[in-house]
N, C-alpha and C positions, 0 to 999 in steps of 0.2 A: 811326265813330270808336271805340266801345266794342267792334266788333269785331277792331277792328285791336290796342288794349287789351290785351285777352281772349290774342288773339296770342301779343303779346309776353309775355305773363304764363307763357303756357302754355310759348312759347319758353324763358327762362328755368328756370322749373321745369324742362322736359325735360332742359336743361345738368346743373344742378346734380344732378338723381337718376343722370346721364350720369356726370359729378365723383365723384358720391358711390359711385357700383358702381364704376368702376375706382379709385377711392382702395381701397375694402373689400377688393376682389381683389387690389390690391399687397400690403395687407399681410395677405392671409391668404399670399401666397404668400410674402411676405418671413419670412412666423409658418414655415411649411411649410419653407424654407429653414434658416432657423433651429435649427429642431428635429432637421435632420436633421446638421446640424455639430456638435452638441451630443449626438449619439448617442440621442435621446430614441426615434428609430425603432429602434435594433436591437433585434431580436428571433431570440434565437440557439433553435436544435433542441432540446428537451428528449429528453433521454435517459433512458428509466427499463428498470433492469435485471432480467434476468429472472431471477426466484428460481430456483435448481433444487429439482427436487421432493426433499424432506425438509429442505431446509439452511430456516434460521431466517427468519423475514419480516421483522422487523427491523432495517434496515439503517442503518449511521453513517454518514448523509450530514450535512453539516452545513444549516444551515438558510440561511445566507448565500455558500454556495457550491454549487448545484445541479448536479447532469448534464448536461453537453447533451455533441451532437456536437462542436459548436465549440471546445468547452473539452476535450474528450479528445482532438483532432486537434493540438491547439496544444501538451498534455500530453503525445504520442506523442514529438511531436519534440522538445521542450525534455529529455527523460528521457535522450535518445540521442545529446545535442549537446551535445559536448567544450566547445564554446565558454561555457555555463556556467560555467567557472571563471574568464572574465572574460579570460582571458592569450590571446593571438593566436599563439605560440610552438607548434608541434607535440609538443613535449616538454613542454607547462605546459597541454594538453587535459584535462578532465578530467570524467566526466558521472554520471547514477546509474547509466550501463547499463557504464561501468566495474568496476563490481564487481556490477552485480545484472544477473547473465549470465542471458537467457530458459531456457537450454541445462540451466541448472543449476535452474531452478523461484528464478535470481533472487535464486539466493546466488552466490559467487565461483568454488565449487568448489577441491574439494580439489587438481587439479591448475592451478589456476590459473601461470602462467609466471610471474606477478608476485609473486602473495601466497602466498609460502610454506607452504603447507598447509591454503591454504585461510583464512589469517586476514589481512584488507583491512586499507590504510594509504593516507593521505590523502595528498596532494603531497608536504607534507611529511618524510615516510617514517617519521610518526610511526602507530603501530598501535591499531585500533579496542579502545577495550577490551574489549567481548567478538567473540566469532566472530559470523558471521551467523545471521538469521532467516528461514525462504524467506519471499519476498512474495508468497504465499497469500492469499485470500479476506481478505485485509484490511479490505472494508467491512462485515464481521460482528466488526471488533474491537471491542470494547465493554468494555475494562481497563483500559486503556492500550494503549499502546506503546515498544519494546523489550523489551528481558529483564528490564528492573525495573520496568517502568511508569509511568516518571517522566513521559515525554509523557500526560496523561490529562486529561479533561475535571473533575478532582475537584484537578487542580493551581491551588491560587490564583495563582501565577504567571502575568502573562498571557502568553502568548509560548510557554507548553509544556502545550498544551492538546490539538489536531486534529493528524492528519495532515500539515494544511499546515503547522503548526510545526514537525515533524519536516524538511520537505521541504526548509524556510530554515535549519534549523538545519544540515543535512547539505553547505547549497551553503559555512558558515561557517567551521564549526569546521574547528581544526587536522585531527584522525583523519580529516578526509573532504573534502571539494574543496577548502578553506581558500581561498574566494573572497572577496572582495570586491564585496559589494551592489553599493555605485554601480558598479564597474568591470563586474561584470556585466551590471546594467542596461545601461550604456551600448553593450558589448558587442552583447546581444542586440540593440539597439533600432537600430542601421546595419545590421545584414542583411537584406540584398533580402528582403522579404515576410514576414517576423517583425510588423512593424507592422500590415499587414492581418489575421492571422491573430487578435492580441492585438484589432484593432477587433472583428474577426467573433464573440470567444469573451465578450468582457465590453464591448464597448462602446467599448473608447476605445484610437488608437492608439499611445499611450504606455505604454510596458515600464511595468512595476512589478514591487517585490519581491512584495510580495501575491499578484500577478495570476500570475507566475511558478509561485509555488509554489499557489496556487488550481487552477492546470491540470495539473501533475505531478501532485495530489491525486489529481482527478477520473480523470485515468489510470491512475492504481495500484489506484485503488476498480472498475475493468475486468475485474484482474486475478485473475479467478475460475476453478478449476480443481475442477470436478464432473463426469469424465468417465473415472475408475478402473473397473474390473473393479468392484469390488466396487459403485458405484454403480449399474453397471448389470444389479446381481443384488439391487438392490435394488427395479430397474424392472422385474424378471421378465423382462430381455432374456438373461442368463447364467445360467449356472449353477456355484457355484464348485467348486471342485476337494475331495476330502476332505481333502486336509492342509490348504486355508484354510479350510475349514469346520470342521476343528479347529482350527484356530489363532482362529478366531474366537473358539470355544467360551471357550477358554483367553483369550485377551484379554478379555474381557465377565465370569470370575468372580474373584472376590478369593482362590481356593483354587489358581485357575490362574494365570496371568498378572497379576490383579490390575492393569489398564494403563486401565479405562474411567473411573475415578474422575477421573481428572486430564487423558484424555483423548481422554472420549466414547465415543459408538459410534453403532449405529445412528439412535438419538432426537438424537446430536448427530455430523452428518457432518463437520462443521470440523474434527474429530477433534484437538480442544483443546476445553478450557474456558477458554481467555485468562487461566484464573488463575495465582497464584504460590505456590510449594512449593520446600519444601528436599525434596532427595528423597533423599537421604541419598548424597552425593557423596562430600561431606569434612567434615570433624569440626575440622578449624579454616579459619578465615574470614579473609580478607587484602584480599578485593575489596573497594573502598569503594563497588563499582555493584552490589549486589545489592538487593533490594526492602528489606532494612532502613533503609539509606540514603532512600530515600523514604520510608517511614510512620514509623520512626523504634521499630516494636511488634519486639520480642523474639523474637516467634517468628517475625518476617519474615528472622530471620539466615541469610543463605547461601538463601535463598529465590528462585528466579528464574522466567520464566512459563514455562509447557507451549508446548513448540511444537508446531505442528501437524504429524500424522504423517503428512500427506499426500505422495507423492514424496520419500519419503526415499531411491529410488534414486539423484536425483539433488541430493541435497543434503546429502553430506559435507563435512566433519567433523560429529561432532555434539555437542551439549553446548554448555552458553555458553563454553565455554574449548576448545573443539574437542577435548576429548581422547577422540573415540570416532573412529575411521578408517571401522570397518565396522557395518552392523547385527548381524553375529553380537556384535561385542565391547560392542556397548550391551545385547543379551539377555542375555551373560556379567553383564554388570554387574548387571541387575537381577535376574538369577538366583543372584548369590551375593558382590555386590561391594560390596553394601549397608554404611552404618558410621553409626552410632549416633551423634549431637548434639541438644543440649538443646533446641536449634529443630526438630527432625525432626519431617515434616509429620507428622499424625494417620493421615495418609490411605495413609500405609507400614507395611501390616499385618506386613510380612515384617520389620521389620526387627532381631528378636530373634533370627534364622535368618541374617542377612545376605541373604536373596532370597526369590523364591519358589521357589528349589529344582527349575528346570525339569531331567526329563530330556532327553538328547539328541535324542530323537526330537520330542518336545514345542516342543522349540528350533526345530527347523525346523518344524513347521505353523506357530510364532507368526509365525515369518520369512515364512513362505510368504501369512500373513494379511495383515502388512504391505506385503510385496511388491503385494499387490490395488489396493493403495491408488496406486496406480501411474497416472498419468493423464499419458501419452503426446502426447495432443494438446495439450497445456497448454504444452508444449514447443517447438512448435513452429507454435502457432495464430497465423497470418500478424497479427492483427492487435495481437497484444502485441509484434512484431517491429519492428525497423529500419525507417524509412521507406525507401523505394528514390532516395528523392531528397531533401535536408535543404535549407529554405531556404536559397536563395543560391547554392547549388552550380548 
């Protein structure tokens, strides 16, 4: 009898540790299910980019928007997809790779069919107020952003801080897609396979503005161009020419060309300093978007940033008001076009002279230095390119 007891005792127990391991199992797997509806599993590619040799270590990535594959793949195609501006109409498409043409180093170019000379206008056919900026090594920007630097990490405003501010700001305003968030959102978020791409990049498959512009970011911080002549006479693969090695000469002293102060040279290949300078353009002031308008200091009047003098073959007009056509007429200018205002940078030794007084032969090494700066593949490197296939299609 007590072993019969013993039995049933044992029978029982065996049930319930039986009960109690498949209850544990349901819900670790109902926990395991759970987690993975809830996105707790994604785990997207970290992307970390490769310095080129000389350029800065430094990099403006933000700290709540990381690298990855996933988020540059979702950034390729949201950059080059008309559907961005929210409208379904073929005539109301409108994207950032509408006016920042690969072709052009990512400005509009001066022969653009649409914008007149090279200076971009939003649906509305209202015009950006300055010309364009190539989109250059922009993740060594560290000023701000645009021609005045109003976008900057130093603005208390929240909303025009990062890159990605810029990115929302651009799908918003009138001068430029003059979208409509929600209508975008909604847009993006019915095309066949936009929603997986948005789960694979951040986690979750609902469009956001954020998330939108988090991946355009991440894609534009891609868009690195260290593959000039002159870079690779910097790696000992070339050897430059003697008129760019004079034009170097003449670029790099304040007696020549005077051009490294503002922007760089060898020690800085970005070939800018991000910063802003009046450089002695014009003698009276009318823009209300020059960097004074931001800091509000006197001597920021008529002040705008150095843009990088990378591919400047391909990125005419130049100046923030486009008024240079060619490089010979921006060397004319700084060689004798020069005009004296009470804001004129420090950093304009010429400017008692109107220039630095280049002769003509001088003119050409500096052209010819510049020209180095030429980075061909940058133009054409497939993966800053059109997707061959856009969600949906």
């Amino acid at each position: 009898m007590k072993k019969i007891k013993f039995s049933v005792r044992l029978f029982k127990c065996a049930v319930a540790l039986i009960f109690l391991l498949f209850s544990t199992s349901e819900l670790f797997l109902l926990s395991c299910t759970k987690k993975t509806e809830t996105g707790s599993s994604f785990h997207p590619t970290p992307y970390t980019i490769q310095i080129p040799l000389h350029f800065p270590t430094v990099l403006n990535i933000p700290s709540d928007n990381p690298m990855t594959v996933e988020g540059i793949t979702l950034g390729r195609y949201l950059f080059y997809d008309g559907r961005l501006s929210g409208r379904p109409g073929p005539d109301s498409l409108m994207s950032c790779s509408t006016c920042h043409i690969q072709a052009h180093s990512f400005v509009c170019g001066i022969d653009h069919p649409v914008f007149t000379g090279g200076h971009p206008h939003g649906l509305t056919g209202i015009p950006t107020p300055h010309f364009m900026l190539p989109m250059i090594n922009l993740v060594w920007a560290d000023h701000g952003y645009l021609w005045n630097g109003m976008i900057s990490g130093n603005n208390p405003q929240s909303g025009y801080r990062t890159l990605e501010d810029v990115v929302g700001l651009v799908i918003m305003i009138p001068q430029e897609i003059h979208g409509d968030t929600n209508r975008t959102k909604a847009m993006i978020q019915q095309i066949k396979g936009y929603p997986e791409l948005f789960d694979k990049a951040f986690g979750s498959s609902i469009v956001t503005e954020k998330n939108i512009a988090r991946a355009i970011a991440q894609f534009i911080r891609t868009l690195i161009s260290a593959n000039s002549k002159f870079d690779q006479y910097l790696q000992g693969k070339v050897q430059l020419s003697d008129s760019e090695l004079s034009g170097y000469v003449l670029f790099m002293t304040e007696q020549g060309g005077d051009c490294f102060h503002c922007h760089g040279g060898d020690g800085n290949p970005l070939f800018t300093t991000n910063l802003f300078y009046n450089n002695g353009k014009d003698s009276v002031f009318t823009d209300p978007y020059d960097r004074f308008s931001i800091t509000g200091n006197a001597f920021d009047i008529g002040a705008y940033k150095a843009p990088t003098l990378r591919n400047l073959a391909f990125t005419a007009p130049y100046m923030r008001d486009g008024s240079f056509s060619t490089i010979d007429e921006v060397i004319d200018f700084y060689s004798s076009g020069l005009v004296w205002s009470p804001s004129i940078s420090p950093l304009m030794h010429h400017i008692a002279t109107h220039g630095v007084r280049l002769t003509p032969s001088q003119k050409m090494d500096l052209k010819a230095f510049l020209l180095s700066l030429t980075d061909s593949s940058f133009i054409i490197n497939p993966a800053f390119s059109r997707p061959s296939k856009m969600p949906g299609e």
